[in-house]
NUMI-137967 format. One record per residue (C-alpha): residue number from 1; z, y, x. Coordinates in pm, whole numbers, plus 50000, padded with zeros to 5 digits. Layout:
% residues N
<rec NUM <Z Y X>>
...
//
This chain:
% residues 512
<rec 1 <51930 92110 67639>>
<rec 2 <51912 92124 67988>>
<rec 3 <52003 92439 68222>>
<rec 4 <51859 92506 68551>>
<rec 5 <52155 92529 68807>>
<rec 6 <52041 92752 69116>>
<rec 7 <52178 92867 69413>>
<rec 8 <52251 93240 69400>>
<rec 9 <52065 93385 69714>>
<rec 10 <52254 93678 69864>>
<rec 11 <52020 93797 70149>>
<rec 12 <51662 93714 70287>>
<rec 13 <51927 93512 70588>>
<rec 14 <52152 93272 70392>>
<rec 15 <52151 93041 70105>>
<rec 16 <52502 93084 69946>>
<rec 17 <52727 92774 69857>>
<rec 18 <52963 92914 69616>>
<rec 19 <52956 92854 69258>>
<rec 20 <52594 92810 69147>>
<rec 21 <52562 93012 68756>>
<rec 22 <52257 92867 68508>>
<rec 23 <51979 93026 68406>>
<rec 24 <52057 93149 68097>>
<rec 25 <51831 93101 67768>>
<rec 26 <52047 93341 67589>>
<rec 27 <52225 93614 67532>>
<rec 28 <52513 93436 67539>>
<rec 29 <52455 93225 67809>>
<rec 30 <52400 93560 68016>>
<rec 31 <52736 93632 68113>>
<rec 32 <52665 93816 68402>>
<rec 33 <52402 94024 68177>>
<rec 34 <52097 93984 68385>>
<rec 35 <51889 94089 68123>>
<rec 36 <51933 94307 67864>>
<rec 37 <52029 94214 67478>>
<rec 38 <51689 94368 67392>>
<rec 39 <51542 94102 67605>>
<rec 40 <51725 93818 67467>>
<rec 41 <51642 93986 67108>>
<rec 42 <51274 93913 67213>>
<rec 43 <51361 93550 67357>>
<rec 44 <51551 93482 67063>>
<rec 45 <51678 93157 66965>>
<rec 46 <51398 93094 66687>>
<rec 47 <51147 93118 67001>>
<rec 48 <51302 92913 67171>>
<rec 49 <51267 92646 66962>>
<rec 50 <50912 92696 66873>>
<rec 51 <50840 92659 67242>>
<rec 52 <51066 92389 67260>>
<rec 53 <50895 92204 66940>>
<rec 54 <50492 92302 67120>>
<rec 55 <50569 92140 67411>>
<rec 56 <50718 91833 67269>>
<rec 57 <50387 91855 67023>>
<rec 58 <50104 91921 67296>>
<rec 59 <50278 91792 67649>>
<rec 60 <50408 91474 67540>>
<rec 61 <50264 91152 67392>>
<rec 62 <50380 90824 67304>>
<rec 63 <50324 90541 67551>>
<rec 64 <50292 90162 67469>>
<rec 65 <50203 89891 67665>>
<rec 66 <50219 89522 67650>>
<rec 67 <50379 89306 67958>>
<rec 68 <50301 88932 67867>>
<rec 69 <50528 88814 68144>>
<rec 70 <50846 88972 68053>>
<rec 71 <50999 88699 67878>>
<rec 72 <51209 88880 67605>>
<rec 73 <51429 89148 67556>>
<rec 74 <51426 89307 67923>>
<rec 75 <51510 89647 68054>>
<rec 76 <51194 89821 68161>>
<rec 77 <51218 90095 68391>>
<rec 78 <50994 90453 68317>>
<rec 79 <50951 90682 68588>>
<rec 80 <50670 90984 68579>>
<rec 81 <50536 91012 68899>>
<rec 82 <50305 91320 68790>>
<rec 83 <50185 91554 68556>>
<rec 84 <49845 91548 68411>>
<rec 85 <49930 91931 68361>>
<rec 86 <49847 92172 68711>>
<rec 87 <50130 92344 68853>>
<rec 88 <49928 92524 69118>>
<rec 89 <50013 92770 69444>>
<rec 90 <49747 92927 69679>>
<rec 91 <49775 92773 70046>>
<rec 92 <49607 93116 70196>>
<rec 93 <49862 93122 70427>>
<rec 94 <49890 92771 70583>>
<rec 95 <49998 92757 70947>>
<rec 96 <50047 93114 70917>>
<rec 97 <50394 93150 70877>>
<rec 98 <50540 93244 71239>>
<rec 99 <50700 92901 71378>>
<rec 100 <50685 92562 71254>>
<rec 101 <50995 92510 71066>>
<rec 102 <50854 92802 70842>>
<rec 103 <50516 92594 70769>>
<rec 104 <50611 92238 70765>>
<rec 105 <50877 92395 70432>>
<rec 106 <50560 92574 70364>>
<rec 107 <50413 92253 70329>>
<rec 108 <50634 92034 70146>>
<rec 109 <50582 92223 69855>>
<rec 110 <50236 92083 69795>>
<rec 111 <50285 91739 69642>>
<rec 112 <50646 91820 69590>>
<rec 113 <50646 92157 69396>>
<rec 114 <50289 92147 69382>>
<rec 115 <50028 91939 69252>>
<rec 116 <49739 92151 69341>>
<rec 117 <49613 92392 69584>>
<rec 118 <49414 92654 69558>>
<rec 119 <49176 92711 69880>>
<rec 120 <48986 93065 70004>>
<rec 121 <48656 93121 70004>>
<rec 122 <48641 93488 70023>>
<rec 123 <48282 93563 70130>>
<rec 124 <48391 93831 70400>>
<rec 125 <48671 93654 70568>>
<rec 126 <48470 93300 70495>>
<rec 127 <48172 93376 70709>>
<rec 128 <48309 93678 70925>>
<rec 129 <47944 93644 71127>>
<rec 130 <47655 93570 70946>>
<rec 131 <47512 93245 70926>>
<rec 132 <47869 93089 71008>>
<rec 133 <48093 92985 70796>>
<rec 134 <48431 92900 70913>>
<rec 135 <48459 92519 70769>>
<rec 136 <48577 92420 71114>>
<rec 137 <48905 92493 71247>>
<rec 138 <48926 92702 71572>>
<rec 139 <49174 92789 71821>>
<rec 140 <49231 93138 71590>>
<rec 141 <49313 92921 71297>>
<rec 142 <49544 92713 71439>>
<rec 143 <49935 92710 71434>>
<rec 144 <50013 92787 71819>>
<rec 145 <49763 93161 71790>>
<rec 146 <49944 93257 71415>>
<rec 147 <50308 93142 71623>>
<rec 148 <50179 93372 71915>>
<rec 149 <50029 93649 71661>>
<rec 150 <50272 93968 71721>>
<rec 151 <50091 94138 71438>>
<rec 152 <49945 93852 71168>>
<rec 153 <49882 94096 70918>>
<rec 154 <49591 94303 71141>>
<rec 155 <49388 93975 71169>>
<rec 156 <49081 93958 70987>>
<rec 157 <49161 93598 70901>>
<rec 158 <49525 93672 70771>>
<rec 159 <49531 93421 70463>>
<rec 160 <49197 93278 70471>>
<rec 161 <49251 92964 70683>>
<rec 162 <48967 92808 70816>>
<rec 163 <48881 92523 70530>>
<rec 164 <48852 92194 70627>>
<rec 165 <49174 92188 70790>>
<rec 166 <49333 92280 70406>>
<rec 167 <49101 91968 70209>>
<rec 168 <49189 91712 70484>>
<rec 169 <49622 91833 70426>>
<rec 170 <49545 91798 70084>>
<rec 171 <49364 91471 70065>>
<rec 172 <49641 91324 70311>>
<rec 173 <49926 91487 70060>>
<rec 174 <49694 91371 69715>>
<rec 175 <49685 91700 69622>>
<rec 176 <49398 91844 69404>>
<rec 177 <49234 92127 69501>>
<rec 178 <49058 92458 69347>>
<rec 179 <48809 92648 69525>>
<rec 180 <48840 93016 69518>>
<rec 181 <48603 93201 69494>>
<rec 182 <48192 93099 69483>>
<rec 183 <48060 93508 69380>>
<rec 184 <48313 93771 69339>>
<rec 185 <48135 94197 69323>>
<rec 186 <48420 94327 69456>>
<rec 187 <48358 94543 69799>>
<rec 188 <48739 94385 69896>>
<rec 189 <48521 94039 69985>>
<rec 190 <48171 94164 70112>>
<rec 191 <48108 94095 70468>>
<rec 192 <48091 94332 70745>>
<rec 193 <47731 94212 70782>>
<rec 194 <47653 94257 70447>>
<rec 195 <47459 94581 70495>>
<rec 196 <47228 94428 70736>>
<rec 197 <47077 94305 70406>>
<rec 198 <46906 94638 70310>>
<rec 199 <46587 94777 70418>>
<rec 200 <46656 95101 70613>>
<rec 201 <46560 95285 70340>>
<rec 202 <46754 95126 70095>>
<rec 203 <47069 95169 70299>>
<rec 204 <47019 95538 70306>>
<rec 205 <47015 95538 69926>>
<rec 206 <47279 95321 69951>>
<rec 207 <47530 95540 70178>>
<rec 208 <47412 95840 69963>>
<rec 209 <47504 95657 69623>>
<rec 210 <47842 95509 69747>>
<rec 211 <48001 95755 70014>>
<rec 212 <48343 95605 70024>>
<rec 213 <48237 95185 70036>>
<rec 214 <48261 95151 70370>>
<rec 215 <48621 95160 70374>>
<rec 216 <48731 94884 70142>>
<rec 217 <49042 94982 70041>>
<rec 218 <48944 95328 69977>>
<rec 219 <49150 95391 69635>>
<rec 220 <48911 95693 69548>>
<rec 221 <48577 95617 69338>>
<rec 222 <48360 95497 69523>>
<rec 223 <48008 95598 69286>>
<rec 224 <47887 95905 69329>>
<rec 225 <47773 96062 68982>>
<rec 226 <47401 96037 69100>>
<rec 227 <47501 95636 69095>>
<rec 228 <47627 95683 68717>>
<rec 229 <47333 95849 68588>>
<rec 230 <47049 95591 68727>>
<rec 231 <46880 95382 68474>>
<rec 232 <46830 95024 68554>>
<rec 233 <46532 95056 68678>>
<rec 234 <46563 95342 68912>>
<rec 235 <46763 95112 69097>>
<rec 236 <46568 94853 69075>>
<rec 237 <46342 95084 69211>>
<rec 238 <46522 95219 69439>>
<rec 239 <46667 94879 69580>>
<rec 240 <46369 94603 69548>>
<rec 241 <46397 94395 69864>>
<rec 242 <46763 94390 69822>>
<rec 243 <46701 94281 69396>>
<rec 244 <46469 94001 69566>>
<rec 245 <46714 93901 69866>>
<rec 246 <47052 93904 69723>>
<rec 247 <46992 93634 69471>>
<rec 248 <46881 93377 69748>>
<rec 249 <47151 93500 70002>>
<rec 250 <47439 93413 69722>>
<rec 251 <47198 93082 69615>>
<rec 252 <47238 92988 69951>>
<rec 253 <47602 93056 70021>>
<rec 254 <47671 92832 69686>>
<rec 255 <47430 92554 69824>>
<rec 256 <47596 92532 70203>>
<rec 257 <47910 92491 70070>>
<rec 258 <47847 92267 69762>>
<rec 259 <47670 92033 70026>>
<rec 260 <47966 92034 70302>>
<rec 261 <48245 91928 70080>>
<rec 262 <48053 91788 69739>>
<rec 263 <48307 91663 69489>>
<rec 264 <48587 91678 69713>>
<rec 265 <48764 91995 69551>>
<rec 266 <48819 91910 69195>>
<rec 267 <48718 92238 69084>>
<rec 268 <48573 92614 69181>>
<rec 269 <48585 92956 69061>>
<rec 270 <48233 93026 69028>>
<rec 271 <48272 93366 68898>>
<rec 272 <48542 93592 68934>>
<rec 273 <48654 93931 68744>>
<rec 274 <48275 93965 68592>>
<rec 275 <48380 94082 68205>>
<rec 276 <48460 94414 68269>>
<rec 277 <48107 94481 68392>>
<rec 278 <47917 94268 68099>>
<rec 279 <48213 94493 67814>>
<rec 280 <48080 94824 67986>>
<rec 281 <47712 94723 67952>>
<rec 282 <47670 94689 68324>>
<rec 283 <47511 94367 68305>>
<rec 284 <47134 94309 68141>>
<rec 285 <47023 93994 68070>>
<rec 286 <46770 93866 68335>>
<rec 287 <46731 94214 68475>>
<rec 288 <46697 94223 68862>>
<rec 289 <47022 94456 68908>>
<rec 290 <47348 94515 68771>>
<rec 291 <47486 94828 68781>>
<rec 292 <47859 94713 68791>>
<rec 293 <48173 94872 68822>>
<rec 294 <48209 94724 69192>>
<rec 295 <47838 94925 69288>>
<rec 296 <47525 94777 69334>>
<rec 297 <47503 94389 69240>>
<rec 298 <47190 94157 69206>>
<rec 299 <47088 94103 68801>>
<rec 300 <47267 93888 68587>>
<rec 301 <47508 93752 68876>>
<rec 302 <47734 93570 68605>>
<rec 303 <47510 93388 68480>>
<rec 304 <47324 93293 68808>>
<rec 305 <47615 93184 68997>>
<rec 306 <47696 92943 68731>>
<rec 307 <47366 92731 68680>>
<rec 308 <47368 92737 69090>>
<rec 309 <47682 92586 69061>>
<rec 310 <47580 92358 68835>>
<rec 311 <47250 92233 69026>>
<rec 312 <47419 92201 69346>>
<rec 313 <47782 92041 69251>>
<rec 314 <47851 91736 69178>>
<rec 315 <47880 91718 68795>>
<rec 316 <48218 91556 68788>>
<rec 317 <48346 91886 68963>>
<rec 318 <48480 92167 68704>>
<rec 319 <48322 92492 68741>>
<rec 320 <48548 92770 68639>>
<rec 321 <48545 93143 68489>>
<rec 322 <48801 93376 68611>>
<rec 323 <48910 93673 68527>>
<rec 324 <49255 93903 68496>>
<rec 325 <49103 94100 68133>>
<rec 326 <49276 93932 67901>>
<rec 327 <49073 94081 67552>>
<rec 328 <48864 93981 67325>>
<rec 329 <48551 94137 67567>>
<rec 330 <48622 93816 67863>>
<rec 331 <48664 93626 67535>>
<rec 332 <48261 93730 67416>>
<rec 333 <48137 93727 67766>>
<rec 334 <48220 93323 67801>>
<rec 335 <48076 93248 67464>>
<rec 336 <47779 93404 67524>>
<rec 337 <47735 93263 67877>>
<rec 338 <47847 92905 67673>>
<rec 339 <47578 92948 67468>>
<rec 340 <47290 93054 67724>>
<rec 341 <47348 92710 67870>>
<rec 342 <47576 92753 68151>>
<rec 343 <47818 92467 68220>>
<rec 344 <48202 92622 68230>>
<rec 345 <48426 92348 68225>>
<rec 346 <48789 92584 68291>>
<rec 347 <48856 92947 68168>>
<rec 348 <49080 93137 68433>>
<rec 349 <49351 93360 68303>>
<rec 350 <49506 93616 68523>>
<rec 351 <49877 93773 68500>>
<rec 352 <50001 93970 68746>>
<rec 353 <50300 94169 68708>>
<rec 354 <50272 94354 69011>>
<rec 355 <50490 94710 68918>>
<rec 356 <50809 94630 68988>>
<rec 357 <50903 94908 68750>>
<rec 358 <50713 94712 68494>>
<rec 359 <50967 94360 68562>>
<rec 360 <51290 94553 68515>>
<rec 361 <51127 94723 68178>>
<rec 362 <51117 94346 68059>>
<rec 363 <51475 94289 68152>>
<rec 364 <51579 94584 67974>>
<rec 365 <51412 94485 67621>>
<rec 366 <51090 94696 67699>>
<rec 367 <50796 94490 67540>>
<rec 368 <50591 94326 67858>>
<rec 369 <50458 93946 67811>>
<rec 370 <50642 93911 67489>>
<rec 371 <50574 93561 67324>>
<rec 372 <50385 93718 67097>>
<rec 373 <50160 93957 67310>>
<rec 374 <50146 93611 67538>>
<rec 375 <50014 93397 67213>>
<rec 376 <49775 93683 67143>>
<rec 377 <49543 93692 67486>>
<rec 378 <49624 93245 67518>>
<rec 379 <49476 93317 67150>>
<rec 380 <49126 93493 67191>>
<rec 381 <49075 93313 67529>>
<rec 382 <49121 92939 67285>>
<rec 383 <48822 93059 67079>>
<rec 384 <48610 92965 67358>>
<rec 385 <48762 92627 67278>>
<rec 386 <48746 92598 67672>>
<rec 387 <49078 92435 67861>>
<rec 388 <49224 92746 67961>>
<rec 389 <49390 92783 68361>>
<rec 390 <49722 93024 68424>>
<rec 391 <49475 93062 68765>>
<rec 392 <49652 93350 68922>>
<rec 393 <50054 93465 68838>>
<rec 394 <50260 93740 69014>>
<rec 395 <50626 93777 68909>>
<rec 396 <50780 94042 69101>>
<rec 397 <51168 94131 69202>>
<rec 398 <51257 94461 69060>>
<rec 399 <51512 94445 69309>>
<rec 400 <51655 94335 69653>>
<rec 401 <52001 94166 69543>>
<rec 402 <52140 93944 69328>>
<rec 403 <52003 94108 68938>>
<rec 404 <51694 94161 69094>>
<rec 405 <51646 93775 69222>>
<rec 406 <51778 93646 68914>>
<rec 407 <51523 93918 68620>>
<rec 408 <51241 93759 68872>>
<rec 409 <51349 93381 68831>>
<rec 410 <51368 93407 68413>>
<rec 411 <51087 93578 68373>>
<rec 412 <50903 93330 68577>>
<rec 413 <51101 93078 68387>>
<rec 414 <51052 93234 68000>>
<rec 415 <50704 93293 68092>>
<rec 416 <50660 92928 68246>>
<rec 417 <50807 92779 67934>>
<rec 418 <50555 92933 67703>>
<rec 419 <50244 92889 67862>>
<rec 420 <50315 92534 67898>>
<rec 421 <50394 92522 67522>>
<rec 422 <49994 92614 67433>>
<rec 423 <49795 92359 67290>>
<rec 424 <49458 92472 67556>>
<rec 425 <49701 92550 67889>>
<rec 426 <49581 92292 68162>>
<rec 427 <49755 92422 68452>>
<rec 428 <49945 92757 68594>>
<rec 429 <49899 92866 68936>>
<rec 430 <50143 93096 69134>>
<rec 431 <49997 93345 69322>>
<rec 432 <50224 93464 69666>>
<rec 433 <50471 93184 69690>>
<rec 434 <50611 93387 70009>>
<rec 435 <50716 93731 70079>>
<rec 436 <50537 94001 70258>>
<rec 437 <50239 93743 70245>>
<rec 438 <50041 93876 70009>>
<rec 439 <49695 94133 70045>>
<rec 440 <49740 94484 70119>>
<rec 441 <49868 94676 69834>>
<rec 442 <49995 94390 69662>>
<rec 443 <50364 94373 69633>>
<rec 444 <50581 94205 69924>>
<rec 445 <50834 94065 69687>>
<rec 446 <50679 93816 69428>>
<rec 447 <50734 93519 69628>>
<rec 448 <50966 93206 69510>>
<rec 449 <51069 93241 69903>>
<rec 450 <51182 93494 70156>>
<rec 451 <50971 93565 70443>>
<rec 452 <51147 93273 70666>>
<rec 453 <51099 93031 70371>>
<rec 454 <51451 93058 70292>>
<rec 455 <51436 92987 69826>>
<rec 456 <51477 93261 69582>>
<rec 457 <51629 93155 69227>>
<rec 458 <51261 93179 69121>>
<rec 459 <51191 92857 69343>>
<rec 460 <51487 92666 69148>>
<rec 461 <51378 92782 68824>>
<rec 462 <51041 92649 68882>>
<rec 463 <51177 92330 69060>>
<rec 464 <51374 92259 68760>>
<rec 465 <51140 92286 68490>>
<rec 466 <50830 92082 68676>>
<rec 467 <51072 91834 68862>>
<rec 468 <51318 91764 68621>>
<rec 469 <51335 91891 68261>>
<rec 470 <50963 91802 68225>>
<rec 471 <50957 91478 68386>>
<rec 472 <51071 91171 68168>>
<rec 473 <51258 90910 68342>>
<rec 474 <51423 90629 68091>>
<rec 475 <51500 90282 68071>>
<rec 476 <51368 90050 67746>>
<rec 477 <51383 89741 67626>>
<rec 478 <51088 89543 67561>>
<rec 479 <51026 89356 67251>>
<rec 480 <51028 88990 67208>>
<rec 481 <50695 89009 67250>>
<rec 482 <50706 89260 67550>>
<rec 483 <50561 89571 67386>>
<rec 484 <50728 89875 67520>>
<rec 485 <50720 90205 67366>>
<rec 486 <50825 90536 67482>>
<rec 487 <50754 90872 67425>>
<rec 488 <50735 91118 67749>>
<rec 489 <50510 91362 67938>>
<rec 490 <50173 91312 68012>>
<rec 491 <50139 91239 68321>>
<rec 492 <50128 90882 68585>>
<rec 493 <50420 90627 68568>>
<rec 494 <50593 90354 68735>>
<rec 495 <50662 90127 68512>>
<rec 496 <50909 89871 68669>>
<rec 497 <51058 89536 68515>>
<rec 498 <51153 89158 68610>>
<rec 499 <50966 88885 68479>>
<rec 500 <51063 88581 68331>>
<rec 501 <51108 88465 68684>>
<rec 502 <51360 88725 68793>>
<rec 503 <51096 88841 69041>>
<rec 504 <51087 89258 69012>>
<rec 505 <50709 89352 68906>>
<rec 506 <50582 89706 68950>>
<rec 507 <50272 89868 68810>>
<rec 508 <50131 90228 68740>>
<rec 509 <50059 90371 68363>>
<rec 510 <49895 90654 68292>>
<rec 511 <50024 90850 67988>>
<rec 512 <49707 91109 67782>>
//
């Protein structure tokens, strides 16, 4: 079986060139005891090979093809060019980086690292004045203002790149790319402008009913108890131009940008972090509010978001569910959403191991994202028989030094290795590839680089398992009659052989 040799990184400055140890898969194969025996008690040698004997079941396939002008018995070169399978990263902070050795590493790792990108659409930062969205690149968006920005974190645009500057790098690199996000009720994405939407006396009810939204990272509740003890229809009552507007306003947001780029993103999250409201009955079936957990939201947004989709994308374009509640409840919600007629294509799976306290309780045998907790949730969210997207993973450093670099790489490595194992995984995406770029009050240390783009051992570990141990590269022979047969994973292939003529013939296979 094949290790993952890394480069032990010593400091956020230098990339050391000593002895480079493996990534252990074992407790004994941990000689340096990064994680604990408890751990390896957990990642025992019997899961290992049922993750080893899934992926060979659901990743792989057998290949055959027939080249008529082989002559014979010939050596026939196999080389997988890609996966079918999504490894993912955000590109929120393209450009971004400080200097331009920092971004052009930054962007290498899309098409190398990378086969897909996932690109922001946050409403707020997306259309920071009303009526424009920022599809266009500016002088703000550029590389020379983020190398001259003293302070990029104070910038209202700080990870949300203008976007047609991200699908043209993409489409020159041939990488796929996932929008993020269509309609999203958290108050962390509305708009400054978005109260310019209310009557006047609505937002008086409004400021009365949610004293602390202005400020949206306010960590106190923001609804008042006068706010909990409405019925539906008091606020429908109490809010009816804004139950009329809001619907058109997010119709219309859906429709501008469906129409600008069409079916050139593969794929959108048309809905994000929606079950919690529809588990806690905050969501009514055609009714013309929701009273959700974020506050005040127009009726039935779910629902409504996805049949806009669907009438203003393209239909070869997957439209996505996202969500980070991984129970049964996200599990109902798609079903029933499935069944009321709305096209989902994708269901988004969130895991975020944010708590750094919670990444050294896995090292040390405490049961986080065991196999089987990780088989359960992968479990209830195949029952909507839906392809199911890794669409958002955080992996944290519990530490600044060597331990703490390595517990980050094999979790990200364990973890890696079993989603990719499940028969309905299509694709994990990493969330922060780069430190101290993430949103405020996320952790600065989950990146698979340092700040100045200098690799972590997560980075290797990753490298290794997409670039290497899951790419098959093998020579055959052809039969007499020049059928070739192999068995690797699915993905594109060169396929590379000299004809009866000596003359070297090349040609492209794709493997499902």
């Amino acid at each position: 079986m094949k290790r993952a040799i890394i480069t032990v990184i010593l400091s956020a400055v230098a990339i050391s060139t000593q002895a480079q140890p493996l990534f252990p898969r074992s407790h004994a194969e941990d000689t340096k005891g990064y994680m604990s025996e408890a751990y390896w008690n957990i990642w025992n040698a019997e899961e290992q090979a049922r993750i080893d004997a899934d992926i060979e079941r659901y990743r792989k396939a057998d290949g055959e093809l027939l080249l008529e002008d082989i002559g014979g018995k010939r050596d026939v070169k196999i080389e997988q060019i890609s996966h079918e399978f999504i490894f993912g990263a955000h590109i929120f902070n393209f450009n971004q980086l400080g200097s331009k050795e920092r971004n052009d590493r930054y962007k290498e790792l899309f098409g190398t690292l990378f086969n897909r990108a996932t690109i922001p659409f946050y409403w707020r930062e997306f259309e920071l004045e009303q009526g424009k969205p920022r599809f266009a690149t500016e002088y703000r968006d550029t590389e020379e203002f983020w190398n001259n920005c003293k302070e990029p974190y104070d910038q209202s645009h700080w990870r949300r790149p203008s976007t047609d500057q991200l699908v043209e790098f993409c489409e020159q690199k041939g990488v796929q790319m996932h929008g993020h996000v269509l309609v999203w009720g958290s108050r962390l994405i509305r708009p400054s402008w978005y109260f310019n939407l209310f009557n006047e006396k609505e937002l008086a009810a409004h400021k009365r009913l949610f004293p602390n939204e202005q400020n949206r990272y306010q960590s106190k509740d923001v609804l008042s108890d006068e706010w909990k003890e409405m019925s539906f229809e008091e606020v429908a009552q109490t809010f009816p131009d804004y139950a009329k507007r809001m619907p058109q306003v997010m119709e219309n947001r859906i429709k501008q940008i469906a129409e600008h780029y069409g079916g050139r993103l593969q794929s959108w999250d048309v809905v994000n972090e929606s079950s919690r409201d529809d588990e806690q009955g905050l969501l009514i079936e055609n009714h013309a509010v929701s009273k959700s957990r974020y506050g005040l939201l127009y009726g039935d947004y779910p629902y409504h978001a996805l049949k806009c989709a669907e009438r203003y994308f393209p239909s070869n374009v997957a439209l996505n569910i996202n969500d980070y509640n991984r129970k049964p409840g996200y599990t109902a919600q798609v079903k029933r959403l499935l069944e009321r007629g709305c096209k989902i294509d994708v269901m988004g799976v969130q895991m975020h191991l944010f708590n750094v306290k919670h990444c050294m309780d896995i090292a040390n045998g405490v049961r986080i994202q065991t196999p089987s907790q990780v088989r359960e949730y992968i479990g209830w969210a195949s029952e909507t028989n839906l392809p199911i997207h890794l669409s958002e993973v955080t992996v944290t450093a519990p530490s600044q030094d060597e331990r703490g670099f390595m517990i980050q790489a094999i979790i990200a490595q364990q973890l890696y290795r079993l989603w990719f194992s499940q028969e309905k995984m299509m694709g994990i995406t990493w969330w922060n590839t780069v430190d101290g770029c993430g949103v405020k009050n996320e952790p600065t240390v989950s990146g698979i680089f340092f700040r100045d783009m200098k690799e972590k051992p997560a980075y290797y570990a990753l490298d290794q398992l997409i670039n290497h141990e899951w790419k098959t590269n093998t020579t055959v022979k052809a039969d007499e009659q020049g059928k070739v047969q192999f068995r690797g994973f699915k993905g594109k292939y060169r396929i590379t052989y000299k004809d009866r003529r000596g003359k070297t013939q090349t040609m492209e296979y794709i493997l499902k």
